[in-house]
N, C-alpha and C positions, 0 to 999 in steps of 0.2 A: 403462459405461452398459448399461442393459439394453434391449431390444427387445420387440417382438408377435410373433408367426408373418409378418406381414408385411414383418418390418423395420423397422417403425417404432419410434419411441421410443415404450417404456409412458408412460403418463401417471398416474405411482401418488404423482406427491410432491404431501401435502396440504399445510394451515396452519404444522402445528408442525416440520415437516423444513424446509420453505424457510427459515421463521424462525431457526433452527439455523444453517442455510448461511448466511445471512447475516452472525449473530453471530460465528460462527467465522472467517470469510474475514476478519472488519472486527478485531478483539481480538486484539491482538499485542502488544509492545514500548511503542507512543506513551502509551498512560497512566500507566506507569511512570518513563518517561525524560523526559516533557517538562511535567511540572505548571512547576517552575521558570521551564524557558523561560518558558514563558507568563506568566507573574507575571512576570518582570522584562522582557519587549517590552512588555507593556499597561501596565506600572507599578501596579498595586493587584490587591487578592482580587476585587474587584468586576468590574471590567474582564477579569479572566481569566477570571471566571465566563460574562461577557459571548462572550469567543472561541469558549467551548467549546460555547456553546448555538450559534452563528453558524456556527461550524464543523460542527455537528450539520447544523445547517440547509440550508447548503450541500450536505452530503452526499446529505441525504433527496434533496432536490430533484435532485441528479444521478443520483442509483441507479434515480428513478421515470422521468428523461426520458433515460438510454440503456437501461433497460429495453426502450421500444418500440422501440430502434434495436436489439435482439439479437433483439426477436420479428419485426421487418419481415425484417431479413436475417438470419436463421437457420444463419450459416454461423460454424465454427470461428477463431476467432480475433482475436476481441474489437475492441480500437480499433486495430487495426491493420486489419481486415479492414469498418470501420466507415469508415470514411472512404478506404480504397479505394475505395469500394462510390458512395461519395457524392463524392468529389472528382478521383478519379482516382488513378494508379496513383504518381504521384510522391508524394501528400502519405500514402498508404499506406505508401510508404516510406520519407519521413520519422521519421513518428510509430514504424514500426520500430527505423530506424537509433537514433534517440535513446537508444529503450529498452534497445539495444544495448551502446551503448556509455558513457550518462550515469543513466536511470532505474535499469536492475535492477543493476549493478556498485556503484551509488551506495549505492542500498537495501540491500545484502548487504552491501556494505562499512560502512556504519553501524548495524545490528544486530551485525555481529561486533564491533566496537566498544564496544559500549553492554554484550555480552553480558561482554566480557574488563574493562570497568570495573567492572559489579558484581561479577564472580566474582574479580579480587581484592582489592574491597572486605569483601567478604563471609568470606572466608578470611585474613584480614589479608598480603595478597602484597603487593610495594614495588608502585606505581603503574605504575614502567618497563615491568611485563610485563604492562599491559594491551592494547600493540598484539598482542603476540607471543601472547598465550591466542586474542584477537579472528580472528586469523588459521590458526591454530591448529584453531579450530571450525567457519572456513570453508572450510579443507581438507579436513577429516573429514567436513564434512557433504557436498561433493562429490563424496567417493570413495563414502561409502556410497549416495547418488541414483548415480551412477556403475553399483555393481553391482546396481543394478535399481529400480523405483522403489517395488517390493511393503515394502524395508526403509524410503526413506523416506517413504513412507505409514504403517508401522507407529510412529517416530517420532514421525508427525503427530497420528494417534490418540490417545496417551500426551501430548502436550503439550494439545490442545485441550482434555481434562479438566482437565488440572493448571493452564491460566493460566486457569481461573474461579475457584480457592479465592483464594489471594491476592486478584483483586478483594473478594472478596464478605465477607472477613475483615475488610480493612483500611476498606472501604467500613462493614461495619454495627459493629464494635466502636467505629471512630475516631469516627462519630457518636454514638455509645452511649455512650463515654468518654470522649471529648474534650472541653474546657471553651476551649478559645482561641475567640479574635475569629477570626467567617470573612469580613464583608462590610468594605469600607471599611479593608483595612489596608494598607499601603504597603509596596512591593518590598523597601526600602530600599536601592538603588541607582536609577541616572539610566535611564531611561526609553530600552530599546536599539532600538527597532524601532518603536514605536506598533501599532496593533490590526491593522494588514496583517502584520507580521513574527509577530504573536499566534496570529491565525489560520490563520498557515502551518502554526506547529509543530503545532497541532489536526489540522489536516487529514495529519500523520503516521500520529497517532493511528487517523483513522475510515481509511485509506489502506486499499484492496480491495475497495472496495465495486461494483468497476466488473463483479465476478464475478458480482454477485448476479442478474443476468439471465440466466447462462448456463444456469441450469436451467428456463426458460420450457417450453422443448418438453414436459418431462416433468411440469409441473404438471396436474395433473385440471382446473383450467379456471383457466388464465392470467389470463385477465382480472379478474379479480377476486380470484383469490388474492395476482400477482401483487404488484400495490400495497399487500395489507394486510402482506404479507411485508418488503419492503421497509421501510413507514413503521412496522411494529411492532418487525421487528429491529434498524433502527437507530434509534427512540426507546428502547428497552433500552438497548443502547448507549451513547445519549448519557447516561442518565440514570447508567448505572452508573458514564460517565464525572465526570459530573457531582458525586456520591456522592463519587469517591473523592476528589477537588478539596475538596470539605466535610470529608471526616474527614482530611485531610491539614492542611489549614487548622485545625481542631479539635486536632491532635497537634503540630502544630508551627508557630511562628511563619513568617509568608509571608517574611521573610528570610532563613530558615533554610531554607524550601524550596528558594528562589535558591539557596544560598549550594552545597547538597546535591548540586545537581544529578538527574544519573539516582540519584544514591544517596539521593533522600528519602523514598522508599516505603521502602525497607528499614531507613532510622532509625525511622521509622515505626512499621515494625513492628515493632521490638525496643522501643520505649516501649510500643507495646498489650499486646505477649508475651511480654515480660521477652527476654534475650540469646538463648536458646535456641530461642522461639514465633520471633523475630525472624530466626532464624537460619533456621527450616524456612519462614517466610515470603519470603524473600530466596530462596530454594531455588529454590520454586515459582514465585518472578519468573523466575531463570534458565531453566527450564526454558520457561517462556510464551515467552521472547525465541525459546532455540534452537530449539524448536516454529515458531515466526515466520520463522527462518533458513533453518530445514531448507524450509519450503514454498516458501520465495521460489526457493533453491535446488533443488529440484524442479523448479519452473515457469517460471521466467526463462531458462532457457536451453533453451527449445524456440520464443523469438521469432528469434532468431540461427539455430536450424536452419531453420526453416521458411523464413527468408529466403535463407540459403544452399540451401537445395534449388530456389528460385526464382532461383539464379543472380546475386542484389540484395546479394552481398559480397563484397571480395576473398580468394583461397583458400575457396570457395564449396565446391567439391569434397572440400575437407579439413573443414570444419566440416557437411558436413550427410552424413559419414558416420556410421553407428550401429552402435554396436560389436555384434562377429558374436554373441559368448555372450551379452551382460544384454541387447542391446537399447534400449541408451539414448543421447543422442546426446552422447557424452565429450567429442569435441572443443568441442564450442560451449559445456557445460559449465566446461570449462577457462577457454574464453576469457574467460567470465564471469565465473570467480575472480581471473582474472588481471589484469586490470581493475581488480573489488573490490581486489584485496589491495592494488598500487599507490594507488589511492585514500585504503586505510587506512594507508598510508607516509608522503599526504604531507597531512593532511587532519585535521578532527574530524570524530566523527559530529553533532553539532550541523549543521555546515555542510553535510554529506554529504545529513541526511535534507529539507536544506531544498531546498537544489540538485534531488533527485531531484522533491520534489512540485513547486518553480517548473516546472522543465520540463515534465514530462506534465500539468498542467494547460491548458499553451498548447495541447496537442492536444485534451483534455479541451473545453474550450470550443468546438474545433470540431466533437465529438462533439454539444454538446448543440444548435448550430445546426441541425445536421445533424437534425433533428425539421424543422425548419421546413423545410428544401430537399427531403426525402423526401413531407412531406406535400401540398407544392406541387406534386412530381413525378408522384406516383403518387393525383393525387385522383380521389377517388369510387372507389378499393378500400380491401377489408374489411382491417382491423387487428382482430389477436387480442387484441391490447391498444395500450389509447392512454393516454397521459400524463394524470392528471387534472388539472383546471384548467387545461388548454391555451387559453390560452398560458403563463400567468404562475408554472408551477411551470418551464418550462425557462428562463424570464426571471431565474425569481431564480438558478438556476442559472448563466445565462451573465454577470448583472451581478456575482454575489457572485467569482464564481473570476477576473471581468477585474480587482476589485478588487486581488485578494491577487495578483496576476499583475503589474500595471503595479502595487503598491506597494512591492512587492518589488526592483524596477527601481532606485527611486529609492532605497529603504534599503538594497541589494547590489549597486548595478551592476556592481562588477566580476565577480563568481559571476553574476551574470544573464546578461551580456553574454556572459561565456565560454562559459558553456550554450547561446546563442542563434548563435555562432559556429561553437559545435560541430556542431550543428543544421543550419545551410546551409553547412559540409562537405558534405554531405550530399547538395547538387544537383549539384553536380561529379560525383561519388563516382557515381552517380545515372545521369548523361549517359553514363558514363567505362564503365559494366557494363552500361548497356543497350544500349549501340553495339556493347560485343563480345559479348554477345549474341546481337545481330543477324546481327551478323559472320559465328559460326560456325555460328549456326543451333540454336545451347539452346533447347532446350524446357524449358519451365520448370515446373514441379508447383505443385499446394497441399495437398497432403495432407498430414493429419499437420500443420495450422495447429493454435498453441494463444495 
């Protein structure tokens, strides 16, 4: 971040950089891997069409109303530090622990996944070695964030370009070329989820968008910029999502997509680009995903340090030290592969990525409450920005995600419930490290929250 002579954060990011940040944070892996899902939970192209505007929708509506919760509380460290703030220090640690040990393990473990079924779909490799590649590139993308985070930045760089072509190929030729039925065709298979299990997998897709507030301080005038950023970058977004839903439907029958799985963009592509277009199109998938990996890997395992430096995990002392040359914090890194990679031993990434949205939404929800108990708290001061349509842009927000939340219940209980168990571990766990705490007299830090 850059500063004034004051100290303070410049305020130099206009229209088209927020816009940017937001694209880039939200475009990963999910429009690649999950058109299928989608078409066989909602059962028709219609209805899938239906998720992905829904799931859009949902998105806007959460980005615009924890926006104001990262401009009221201004402090590092997003929904963990967001409902500290507002609930207290247990449910801060909650929505940690989770992330801990079920959201970002879960997330990494299901892009390394997704990344080792296409690449050796793409290379014609026997299917067996797609856990072993998966794991494979979430060890290397470890070590390399491991020695410093300037190389995987540099990583990040090189993929945020490379996973626009792909979209933007498959999106305007498959409309351009394509001659199949896209509205009213049938999954052809039985209907796995209905439009909650639909929605979920969408909400893969848009998954990051909780970033796109972090840069309010440094906006030239937040309040106005902020919103248009938000509802322009993920109307891009949805639409580009949208797009490629068409030209996929356009290139290949919707039971084919099913049938494809993460491998139907890159059939895809090889029908729009002959075996070879297809082949550097598939490419540039791979590369979107591990561009997607590497950042998650970056940034996921500075929520485990920060909470180990707050003394809120066991061997606290071993996970929030930072290694003496790069500077980065290895061990909570580790932890977080190790995790992932168990996950990807005994699991799909289908299941993985759904598990990880059910859960951080339940916290999610109370982020977006969390507007109404702030504003209650704190009335009659000034907000740099406020939610437009208050109330009813945080409503659709808090009724759309309790949808996908309690539907998910009833079509996963078993993965719900596990998650939900996992989850209040947590007040034990909770009780068990702030008593010794207390005990020995830990002083506890927040620096270095991300």
């Amino acid at each position: 971040m850059d500063y004034n002579t004051e100290g303070q954060l410049k305020k130099d990011i206009g229209l088209f950089v927020a816009m940017s940040i937001v694209i880039g944070t939200v475009i990963g892996s999910g429009i690649f891997m999950k058109p299928g899902k989608v078409i066989a939970a909602s059962g028709s192209s219609t209805m899938a069409m239906w998720a992905w505007i829904l799931g859009g929708i949902i998105t806007i509506a959460g980005g615009l109303t924890v926006a104001e919760l990262s401009t009221k509380i201004p402090k590092t460290g997003g929904l963990y530090v967001y409902l500290e703030e507002t609930y207290g220090k247990v449910w801060g640690f909650l929505s940690g622990w989770v992330q801990t040990v079920i959201y970002g393990p879960a997330i990494i473990g299901a892009l390394g996944l997704y990344f080792g079924s296409l690449l050796v779909n793409v290379f014609g490799l026997s299917i067996e070695w797609k856990a072993a590649v998966g794991i494979a590139a979430v060890v290397f993308l470890g070590a390399v964030n491991s020695l410093g985070t300037k190389y995987g930045g540099a990583v990040q760089s090189i993929a945020t370009i490379a996973k626009l072509i792909p979209i933007a190929l498959i999106a305007v030729f498959g409309v351009l070329k394509g001659n199949g039925q896209i509205l009213n065709v049938s999954s052809g298979v039985p209907v796995s989820g209905g439009m909650g299990e639909a929605i979920l997998s969408t909400l893969w897709a848009y998954d990051g968008w909780m970033l796109v507030g972090f840069v309010a301080g440094e906006m030239k005038n937040p309040k106005k910029l902020l919103p248009k950023a938000i509802i322009g970058g993920l109307s891009i977004v949805t639409v580009a999502y949208l797009l490629v839903n068409v030209a996929l439907l356009h290139v290949l029958p919707a039971s084919k997509i099913v049938a494809l799985g993460e491998n139907a963009a890159g059939t895809a592509a090889s029908v729009l680009f002959g075996t070879i277009g297809g082949k550097l199109i598939s490419v540039g998938i791979l590369i979107s995903i591990f561009g997607c990996l590497n950042g998650k890997i970056l940034t996921f395992p500075r929520v485990p340090y920060a909470m180990a430096e707050r003394g809120q995990l066991p061997a606290a002392k071993l996970l929030a030290k930072v290694h003496p040359q790069f500077g980065t914090p290895v061990n909570s890194t580790i932890l977080q592969m190790a995790i992932a990679i168990f996950m990807m031993l005994v699991s799909n990434p289908d299941r993985l990525s759904d598990l990880a949205i059910f859960v951080v939404y339940i916290f999610y929800i109370q982020a977006f409450i969390a507007v109404f108990i702030l504003r209650r708290r704190d009335a009659g001061s000034a907000r740099s920005y406020s939610v437009p349509f208050y109330p009813f842009i945080p409503l659709i927000a808090i009724v759309g995600s309790a949808f996908i939340v309690i539907s998910t219940i009833f079509t996963n209980p078993k993965d719900s419930l596990l998650a939900i168990v996992i989850a209040l571990i947590g007040l034990p766990l909770y009780a068990v490290l702030n008593r010794r705490g207390k005990d020995t007299g830990t002083k506890r830090t927040t620096q270095h929250l991300l």
